[in-house]
GUNUBA-121870 format. One record per residue (C-alpha): x, y, z. Coordinates in steps of 0.05 Angstrom, whole numbers. Layout:
residues N
PT; px; py; pz
PT; X; Y; Z;
...
***
This chain:
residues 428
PT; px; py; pz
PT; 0; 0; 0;
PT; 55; 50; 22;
PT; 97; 35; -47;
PT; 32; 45; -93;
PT; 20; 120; -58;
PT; 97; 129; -63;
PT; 86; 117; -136;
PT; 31; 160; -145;
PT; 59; 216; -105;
PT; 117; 203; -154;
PT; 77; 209; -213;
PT; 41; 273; -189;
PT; 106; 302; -177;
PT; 139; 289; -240;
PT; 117; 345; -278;
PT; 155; 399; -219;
PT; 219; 345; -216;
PT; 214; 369; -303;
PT; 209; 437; -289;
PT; 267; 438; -234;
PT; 308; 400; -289;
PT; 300; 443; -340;
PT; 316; 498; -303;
PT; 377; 468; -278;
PT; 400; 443; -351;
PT; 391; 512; -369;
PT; 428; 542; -324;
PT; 484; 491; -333;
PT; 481; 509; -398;
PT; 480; 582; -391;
PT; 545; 571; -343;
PT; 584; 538; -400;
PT; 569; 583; -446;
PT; 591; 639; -417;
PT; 655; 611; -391;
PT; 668; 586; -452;
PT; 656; 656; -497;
PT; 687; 693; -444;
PT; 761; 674; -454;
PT; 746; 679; -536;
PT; 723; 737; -532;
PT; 781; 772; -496;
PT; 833; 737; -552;
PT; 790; 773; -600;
PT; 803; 844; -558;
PT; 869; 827; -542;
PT; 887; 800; -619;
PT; 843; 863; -656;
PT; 849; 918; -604;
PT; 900; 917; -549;
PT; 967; 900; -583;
PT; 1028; 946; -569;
PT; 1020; 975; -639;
PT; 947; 989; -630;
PT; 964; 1013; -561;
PT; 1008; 1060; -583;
PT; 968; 1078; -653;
PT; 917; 1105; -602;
PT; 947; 1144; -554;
PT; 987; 1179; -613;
PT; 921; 1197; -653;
PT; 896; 1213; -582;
PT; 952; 1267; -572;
PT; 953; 1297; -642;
PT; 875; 1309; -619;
PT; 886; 1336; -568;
PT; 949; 1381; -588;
PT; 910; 1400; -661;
PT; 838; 1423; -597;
PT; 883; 1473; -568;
PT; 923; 1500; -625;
PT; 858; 1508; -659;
PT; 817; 1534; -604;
PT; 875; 1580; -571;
PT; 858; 1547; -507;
PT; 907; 1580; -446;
PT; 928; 1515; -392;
PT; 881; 1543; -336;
PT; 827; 1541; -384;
PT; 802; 1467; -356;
PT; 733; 1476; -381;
PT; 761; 1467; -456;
PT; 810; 1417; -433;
PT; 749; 1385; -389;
PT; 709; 1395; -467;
PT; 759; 1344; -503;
PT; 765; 1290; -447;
PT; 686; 1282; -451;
PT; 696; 1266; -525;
PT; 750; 1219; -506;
PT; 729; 1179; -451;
PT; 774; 1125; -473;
PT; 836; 1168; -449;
PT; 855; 1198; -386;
PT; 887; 1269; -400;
PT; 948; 1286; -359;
PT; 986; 1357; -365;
PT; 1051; 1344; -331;
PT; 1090; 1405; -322;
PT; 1121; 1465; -357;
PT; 1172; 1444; -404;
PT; 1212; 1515; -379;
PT; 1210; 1483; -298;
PT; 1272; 1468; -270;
PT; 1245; 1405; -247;
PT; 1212; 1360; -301;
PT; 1172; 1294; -272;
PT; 1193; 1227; -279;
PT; 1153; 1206; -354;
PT; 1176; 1144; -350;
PT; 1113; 1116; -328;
PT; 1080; 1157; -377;
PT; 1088; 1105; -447;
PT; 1075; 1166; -498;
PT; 1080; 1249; -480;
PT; 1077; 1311; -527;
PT; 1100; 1376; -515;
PT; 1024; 1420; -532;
PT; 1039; 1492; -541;
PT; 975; 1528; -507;
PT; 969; 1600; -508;
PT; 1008; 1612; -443;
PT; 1051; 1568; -441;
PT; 1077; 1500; -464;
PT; 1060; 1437; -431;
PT; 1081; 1362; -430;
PT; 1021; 1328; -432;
PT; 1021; 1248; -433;
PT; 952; 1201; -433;
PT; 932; 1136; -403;
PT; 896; 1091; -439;
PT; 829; 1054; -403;
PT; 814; 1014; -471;
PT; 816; 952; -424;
PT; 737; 973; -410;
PT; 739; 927; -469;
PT; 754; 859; -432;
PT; 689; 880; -390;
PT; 645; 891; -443;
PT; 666; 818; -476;
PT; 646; 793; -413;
PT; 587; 830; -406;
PT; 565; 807; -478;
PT; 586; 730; -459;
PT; 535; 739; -395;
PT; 479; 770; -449;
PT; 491; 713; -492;
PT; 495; 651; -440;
PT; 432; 679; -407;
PT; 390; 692; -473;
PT; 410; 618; -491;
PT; 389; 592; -426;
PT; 317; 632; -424;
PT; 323; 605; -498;
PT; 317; 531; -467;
PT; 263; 547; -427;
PT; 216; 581; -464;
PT; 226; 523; -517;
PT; 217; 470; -462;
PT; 151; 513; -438;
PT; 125; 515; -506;
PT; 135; 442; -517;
PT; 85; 433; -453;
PT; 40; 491; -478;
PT; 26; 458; -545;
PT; 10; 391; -507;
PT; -36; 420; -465;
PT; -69; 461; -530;
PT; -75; 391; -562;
PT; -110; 368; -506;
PT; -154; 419; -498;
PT; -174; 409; -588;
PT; -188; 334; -564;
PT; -235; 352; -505;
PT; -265; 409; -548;
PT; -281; 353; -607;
PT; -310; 306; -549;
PT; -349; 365; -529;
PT; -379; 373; -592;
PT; -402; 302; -592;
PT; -341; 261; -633;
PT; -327; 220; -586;
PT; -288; 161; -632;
PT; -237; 219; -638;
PT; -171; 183; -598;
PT; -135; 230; -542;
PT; -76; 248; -552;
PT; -29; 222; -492;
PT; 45; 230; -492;
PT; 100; 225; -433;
PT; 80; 199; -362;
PT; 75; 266; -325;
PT; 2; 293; -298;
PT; -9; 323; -370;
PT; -6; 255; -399;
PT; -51; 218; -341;
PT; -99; 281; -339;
PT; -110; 255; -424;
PT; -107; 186; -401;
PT; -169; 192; -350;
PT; -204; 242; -403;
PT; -193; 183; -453;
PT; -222; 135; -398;
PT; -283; 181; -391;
PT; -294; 182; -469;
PT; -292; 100; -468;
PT; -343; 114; -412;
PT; -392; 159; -445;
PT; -388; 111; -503;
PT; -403; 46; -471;
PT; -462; 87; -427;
PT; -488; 104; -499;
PT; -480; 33; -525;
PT; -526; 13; -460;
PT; -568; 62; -471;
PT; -580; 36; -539;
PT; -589; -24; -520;
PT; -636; -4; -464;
PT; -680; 41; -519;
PT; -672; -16; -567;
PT; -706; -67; -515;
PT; -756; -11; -503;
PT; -774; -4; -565;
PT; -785; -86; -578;
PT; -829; -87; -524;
PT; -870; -23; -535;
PT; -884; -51; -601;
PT; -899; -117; -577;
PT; -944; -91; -528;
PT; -976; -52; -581;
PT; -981; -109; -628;
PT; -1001; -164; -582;
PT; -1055; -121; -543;
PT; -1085; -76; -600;
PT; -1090; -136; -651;
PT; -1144; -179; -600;
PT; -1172; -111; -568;
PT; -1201; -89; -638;
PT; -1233; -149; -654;
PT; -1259; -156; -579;
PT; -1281; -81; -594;
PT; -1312; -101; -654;
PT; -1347; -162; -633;
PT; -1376; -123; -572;
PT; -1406; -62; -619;
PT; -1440; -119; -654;
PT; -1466; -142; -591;
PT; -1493; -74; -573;
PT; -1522; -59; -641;
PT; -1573; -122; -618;
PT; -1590; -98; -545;
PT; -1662; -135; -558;
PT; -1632; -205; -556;
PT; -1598; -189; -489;
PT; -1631; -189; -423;
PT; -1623; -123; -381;
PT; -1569; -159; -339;
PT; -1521; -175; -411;
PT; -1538; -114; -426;
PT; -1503; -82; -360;
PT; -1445; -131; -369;
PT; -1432; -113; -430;
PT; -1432; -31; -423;
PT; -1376; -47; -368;
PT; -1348; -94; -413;
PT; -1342; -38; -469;
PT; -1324; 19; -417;
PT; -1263; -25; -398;
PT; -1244; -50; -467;
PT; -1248; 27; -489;
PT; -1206; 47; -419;
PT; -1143; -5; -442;
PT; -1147; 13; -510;
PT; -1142; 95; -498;
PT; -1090; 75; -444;
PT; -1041; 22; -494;
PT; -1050; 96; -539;
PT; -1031; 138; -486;
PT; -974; 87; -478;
PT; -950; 87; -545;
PT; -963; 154; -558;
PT; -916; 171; -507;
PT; -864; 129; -533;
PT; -866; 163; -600;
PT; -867; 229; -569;
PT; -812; 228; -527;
PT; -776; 166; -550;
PT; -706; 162; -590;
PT; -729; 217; -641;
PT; -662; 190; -677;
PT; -686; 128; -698;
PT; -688; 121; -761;
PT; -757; 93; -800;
PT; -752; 60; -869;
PT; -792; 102; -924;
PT; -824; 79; -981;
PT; -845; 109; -1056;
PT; -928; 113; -1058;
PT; -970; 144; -1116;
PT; -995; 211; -1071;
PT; -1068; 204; -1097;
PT; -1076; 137; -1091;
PT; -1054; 138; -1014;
PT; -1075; 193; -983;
PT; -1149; 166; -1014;
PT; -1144; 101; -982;
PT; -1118; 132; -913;
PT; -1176; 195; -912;
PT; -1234; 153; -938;
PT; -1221; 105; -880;
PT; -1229; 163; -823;
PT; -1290; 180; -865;
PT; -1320; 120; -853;
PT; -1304; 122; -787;
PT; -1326; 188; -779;
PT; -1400; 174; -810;
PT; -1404; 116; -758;
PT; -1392; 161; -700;
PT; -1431; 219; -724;
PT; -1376; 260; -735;
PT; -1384; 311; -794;
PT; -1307; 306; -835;
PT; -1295; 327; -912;
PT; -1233; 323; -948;
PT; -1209; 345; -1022;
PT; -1145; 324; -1056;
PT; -1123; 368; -1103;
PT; -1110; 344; -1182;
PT; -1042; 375; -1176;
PT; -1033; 310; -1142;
PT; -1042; 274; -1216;
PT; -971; 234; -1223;
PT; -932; 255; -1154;
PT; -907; 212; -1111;
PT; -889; 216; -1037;
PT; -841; 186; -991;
PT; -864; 163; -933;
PT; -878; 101; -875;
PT; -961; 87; -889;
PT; -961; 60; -813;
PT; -926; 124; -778;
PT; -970; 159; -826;
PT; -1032; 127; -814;
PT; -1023; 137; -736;
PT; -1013; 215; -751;
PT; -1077; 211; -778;
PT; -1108; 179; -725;
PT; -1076; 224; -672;
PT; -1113; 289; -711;
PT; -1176; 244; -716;
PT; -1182; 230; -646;
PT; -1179; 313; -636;
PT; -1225; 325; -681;
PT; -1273; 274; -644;
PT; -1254; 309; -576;
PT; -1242; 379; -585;
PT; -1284; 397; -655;
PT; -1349; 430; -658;
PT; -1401; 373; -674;
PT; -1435; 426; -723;
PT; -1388; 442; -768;
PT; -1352; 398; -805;
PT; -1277; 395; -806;
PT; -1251; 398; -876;
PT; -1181; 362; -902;
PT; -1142; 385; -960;
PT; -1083; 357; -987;
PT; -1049; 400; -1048;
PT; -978; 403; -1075;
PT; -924; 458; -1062;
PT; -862; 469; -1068;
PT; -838; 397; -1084;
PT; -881; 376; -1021;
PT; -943; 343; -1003;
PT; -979; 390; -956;
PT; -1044; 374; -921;
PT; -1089; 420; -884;
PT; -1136; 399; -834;
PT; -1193; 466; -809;
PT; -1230; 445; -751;
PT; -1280; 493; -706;
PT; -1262; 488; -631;
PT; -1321; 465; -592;
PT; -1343; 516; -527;
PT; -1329; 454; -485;
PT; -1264; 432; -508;
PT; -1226; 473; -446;
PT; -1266; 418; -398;
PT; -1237; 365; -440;
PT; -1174; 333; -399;
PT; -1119; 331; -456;
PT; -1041; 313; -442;
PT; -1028; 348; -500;
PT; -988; 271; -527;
PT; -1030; 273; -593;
PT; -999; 330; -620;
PT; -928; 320; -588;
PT; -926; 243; -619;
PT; -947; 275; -685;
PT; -894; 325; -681;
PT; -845; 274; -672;
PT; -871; 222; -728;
PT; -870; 271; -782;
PT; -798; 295; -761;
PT; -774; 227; -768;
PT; -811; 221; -842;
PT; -768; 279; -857;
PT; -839; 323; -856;
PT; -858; 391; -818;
PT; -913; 390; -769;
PT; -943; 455; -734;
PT; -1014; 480; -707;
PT; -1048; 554; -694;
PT; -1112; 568; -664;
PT; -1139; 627; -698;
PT; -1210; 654; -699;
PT; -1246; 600; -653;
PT; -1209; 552; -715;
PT; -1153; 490; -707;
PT; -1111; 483; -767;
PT; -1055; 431; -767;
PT; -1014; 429; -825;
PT; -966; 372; -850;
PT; -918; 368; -905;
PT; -875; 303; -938;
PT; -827; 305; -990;
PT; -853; 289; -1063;
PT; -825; 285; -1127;
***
């Protein structure tokens, strides 16, 4: 137990330990460098600029100067301020006027390598000058230190960089994920906390994608036994349906007590079927809206005849008042779509109409052709008591979400006391 957390303190720590090492390389570096430039660089001076020649070269030009500044100028020896004048423009040289070359007692000039006698106004003067050209050997080291510490920051901001650009790629790999590609890899190099932080982002992308995978799964279970249900319990609840309207359509071969039994037989009967609607309803409406459903080519007259003429005949059997008119512009189109989804679209707006709608009016259906679509129109007027009607508002959502996955538009507006719902599928 204590080794593992050693190890993992380790591994946490390994990105400073990096850091400290660069730093140290770098300054290692920065050492040699200098040391190393520092003695070339004085050869150079001492090889291009402080030779006895050159030495002498200088301080002769540096006299003549001088000695040409006070002829020219008519400067008198206790004028400093123009002596003071040229030393400023010379502040290689140090300017020293020696003595009266009339004096009984001339100084030792021995130390002095070069003199001149300058003539100023006054008087004439031995002047020598020293020669402080070894500021040179400073400035060569001063440029070695310039250049061993611009290599070393050179190091590090290289090293940094490295570590910046691994931590942008990072971040481009967690943006993708974020924008939902998550079969992108992550990128994961080295064995500091950069590379585990990718490693446990590339852990959480496995993650999200096996979730998904269950989740599909799950949904894909779901969706087997919704339909299932649907098939299994709406296939023997019509014909029971069926078989008990026949029996009420002949009350006068039934005794009073059969007659009770079977309104509560019917009530219940009705009560599962509405409810295995609700149910599937509900699945449609807020299901996987990305499944997809296999569409088929149908002659647009031909099928939206067959699938309007059957609500009419339901509608005539329940007394409901519904008209429809298909357009000729239909003549020769043809529409993509799944009759079944369809057909339960249908049924959906039906079942409003037979809820909400206005018994005395009748609500009128038109299907027409624009724009490359098949557009139908369905005008009902809202009945006074429709706001007493409990609705969960699943009809229209489940529609909504059916003609989205036929690749179709769905929407509704109440306008005028009036329901229209319009729908439109692609056509060629």
């Amino acid at each position: 137990m204590s080794l593992t957390k050693g190890n993992k303190r380790k591994r946490r720590s390994s990105l400073v330990w990096k850091h400290l090492a660069v730093i140290f390389v770098a300054l290692l570096i920065g050492f040699a460098t200098y040391f190393a430039l520092s003695p070339v660089f004085r050869y150079v001076i001492e090889q291009e600029y402080m030779t006895d020649a050159k030495e002498q070269e200088r301080i002769e030009n540096a006299l003549e100067s001088f000695k040409n500044h006070v002829e020219e100028n008519q400067i008198s020896s206790t004028d400093m301020e123009a002596v003071i004048e040229w030393v400023r423009n010379n502040d290689n040289f140090k300017l020293l006027l020696l003595e009266g070359v009339e004096a009984d007692t001339v100084p030792d000039t021995q130390k002095y390598d070069y003199s001149i006698v300058v003539d100023f106004v006054d008087q004439s003067v031995l002047v020598a000058v020293q020669d402080y050209s070894q500021v040179l050997y400073l400035l060569g080291d001063g440029l070695a230190m310039v250049i061993a510490i611009l290599l070393a920051m050179i190091l590090v901001i290289f090293y940094y960089q490295a570590e910046i650009s691994r931590i942008m790629r990072l971040s481009r790999d967690v943006k993708a994920i974020a924008k939902g590609d998550l079969q992108g890899k992550i990128t994961k190099n080295g064995y500091d906390e950069i590379a585990q932080l990718a490693e446990h982002v590339d852990g959480m992308r496995d993650s999200i994608l096996q979730k998904m995978e269950e989740k599909e799964q799950a949904w894909k279970a779901n969706q087997d036994l919704i339909t299932s249900i649907s098939h299994d319990i709406r296939t023997p609840l019509t014909a029971l349906l069926g078989y008990l309207e026949l029996l009420e359509s002949h009350p006068e071969d039934l005794s009073e007590e059969q007659v009770k039994y079977l309104s509560v037989c019917s009530e219940n009967a009705g009560r599962i079927k509405r409810q295995s609607d609700e149910l599937f309803n509900y699945f449609l409406a807020y299901g996987n809206k990305e499944t997809e459903i296999a569409l088929q080519e149908y002659d647009a007259v031909v099928l939206f005849e067959q699938l309007l003429a059957e609500r009419f005949m339901t509608a005539e059997l329940t007394n409901v008042q519904l008209e429809y008119y298909i357009s000729p512009e239909l003549e020769g189109k043809t529409v993509y779509t799944n009759v079944d989804y369809l057909s339960r679209v249908l049924d959906n707006l039906y079942s409003n109409i037979v809820k909400y709608a206005d018994p005395s009016d009748p609500a009128v259906f038109r299907v027409e052709y624009r724009d490359r679509m098949i557009v139908v129109t369905g005008v009902n007027r809202i009945a006074r008591h429709s706001h007493r009607v409990e609705s969960t508002k699943l009809g229209l959502l489940t529609c909504e979400s059916i003609m989205h996955s036929l690749r179709g538009s769905f929407r509704t507006q109440k306008e005028d006391g009036n329901f229209t719902v319009i729908l439109a599928l692609p056509a060629k």
